[in-house]
Kinemage of the C-alpha trace (Angstrom):
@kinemage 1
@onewidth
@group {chain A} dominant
@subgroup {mainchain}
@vectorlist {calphas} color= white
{ca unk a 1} P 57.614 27.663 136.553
{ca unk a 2} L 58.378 31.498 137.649
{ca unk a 3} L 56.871 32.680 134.211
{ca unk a 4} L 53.615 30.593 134.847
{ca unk a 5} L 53.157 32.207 138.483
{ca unk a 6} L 53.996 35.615 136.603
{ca unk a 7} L 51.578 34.982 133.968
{ca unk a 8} L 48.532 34.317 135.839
{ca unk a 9} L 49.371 36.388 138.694
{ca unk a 10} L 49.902 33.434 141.439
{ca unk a 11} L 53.120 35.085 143.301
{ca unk a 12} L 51.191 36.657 146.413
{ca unk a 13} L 49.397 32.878 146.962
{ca unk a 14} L 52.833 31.726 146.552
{ca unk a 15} L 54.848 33.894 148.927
{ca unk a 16} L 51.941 33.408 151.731
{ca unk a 17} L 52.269 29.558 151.522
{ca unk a 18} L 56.420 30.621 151.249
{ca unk a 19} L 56.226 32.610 153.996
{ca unk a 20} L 54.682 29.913 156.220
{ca unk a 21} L 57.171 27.234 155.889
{ca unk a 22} L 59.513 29.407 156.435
{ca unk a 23} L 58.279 30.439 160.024
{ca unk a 24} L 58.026 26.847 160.760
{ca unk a 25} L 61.540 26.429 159.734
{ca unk a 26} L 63.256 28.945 161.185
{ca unk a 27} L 61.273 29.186 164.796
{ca unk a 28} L 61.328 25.223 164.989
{ca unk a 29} L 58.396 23.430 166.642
{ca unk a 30} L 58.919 24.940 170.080
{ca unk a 31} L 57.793 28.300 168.317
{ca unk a 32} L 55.631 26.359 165.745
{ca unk a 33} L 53.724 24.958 168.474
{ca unk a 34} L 52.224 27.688 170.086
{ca unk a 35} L 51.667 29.093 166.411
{ca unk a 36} L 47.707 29.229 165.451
{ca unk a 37} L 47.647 30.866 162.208
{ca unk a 38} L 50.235 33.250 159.880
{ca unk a 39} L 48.695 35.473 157.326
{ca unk a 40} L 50.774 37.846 155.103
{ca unk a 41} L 48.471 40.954 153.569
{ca unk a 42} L 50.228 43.861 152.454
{ca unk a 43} L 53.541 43.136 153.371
{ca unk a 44} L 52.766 42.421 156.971
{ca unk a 45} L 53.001 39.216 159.129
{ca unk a 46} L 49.954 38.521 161.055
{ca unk a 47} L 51.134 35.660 163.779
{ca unk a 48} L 48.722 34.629 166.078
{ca unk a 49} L 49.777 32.877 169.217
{ca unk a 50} L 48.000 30.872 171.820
{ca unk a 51} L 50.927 31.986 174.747
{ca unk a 52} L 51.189 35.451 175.912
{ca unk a 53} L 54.516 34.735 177.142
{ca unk a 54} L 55.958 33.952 174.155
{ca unk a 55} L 54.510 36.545 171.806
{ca unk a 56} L 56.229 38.827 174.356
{ca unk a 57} L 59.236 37.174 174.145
{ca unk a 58} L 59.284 37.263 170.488
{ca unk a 59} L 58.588 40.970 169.980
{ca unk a 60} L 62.053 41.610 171.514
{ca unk a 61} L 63.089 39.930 168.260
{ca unk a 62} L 60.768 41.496 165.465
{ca unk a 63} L 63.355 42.971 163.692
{ca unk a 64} L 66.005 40.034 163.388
{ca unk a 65} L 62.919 38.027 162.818
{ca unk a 66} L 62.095 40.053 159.593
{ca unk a 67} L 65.175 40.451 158.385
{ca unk a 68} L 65.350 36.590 158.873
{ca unk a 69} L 62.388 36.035 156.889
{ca unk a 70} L 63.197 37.956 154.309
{ca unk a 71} L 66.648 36.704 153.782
{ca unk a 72} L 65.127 33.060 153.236
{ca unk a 73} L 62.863 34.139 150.744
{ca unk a 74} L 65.111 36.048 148.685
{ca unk a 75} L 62.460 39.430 148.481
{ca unk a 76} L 61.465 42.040 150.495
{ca unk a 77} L 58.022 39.839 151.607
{ca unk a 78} L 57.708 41.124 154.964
{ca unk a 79} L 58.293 44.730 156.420
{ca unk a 80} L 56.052 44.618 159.538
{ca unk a 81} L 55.023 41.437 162.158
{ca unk a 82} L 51.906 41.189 164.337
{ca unk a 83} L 51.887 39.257 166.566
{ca unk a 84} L 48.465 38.664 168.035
């Protein structure tokens, strides 16, 4: 399976379907809620949120957050968060 995504070049599709399960899993549905849309370009997690109270609760967090992420998918996927 890993040589077929290698081979026609499917690995960034891959990690930013990846990379949304694994917000869902690790900020639960309270988080996943409030979530409207993730996008990953360049390295960088674009979250938007429909609660300005959260999104500043969560950007005390960023860095666990990434380092969370990360750790789940077994790469180096994200290095920054947005969240929007």
């Amino acid at each position: 399976m890993q040589s077929f995504i290698s081979e026609n070049k499917l690995k960034k599709g891959m990690q930013r379907v990846q990379v949304e399960e694994v917000w869902e899993k690790l900020m639960g549905d309270g988080v996943s809620n409030y979530t409207e849309s993730i996008q990953l370009q360049d390295k960088t997690l674009i979250i938007r949120l429909n609660s300005s109270v959260l999104r500043e609760e969560l950007s005390y967090g960023v860095d666990k957050i990434i380092n969370m992420i990360n750790e789940e998918m077994g790469e180096v996927v994200v290095k920054k968060i947005l969240l929007v």
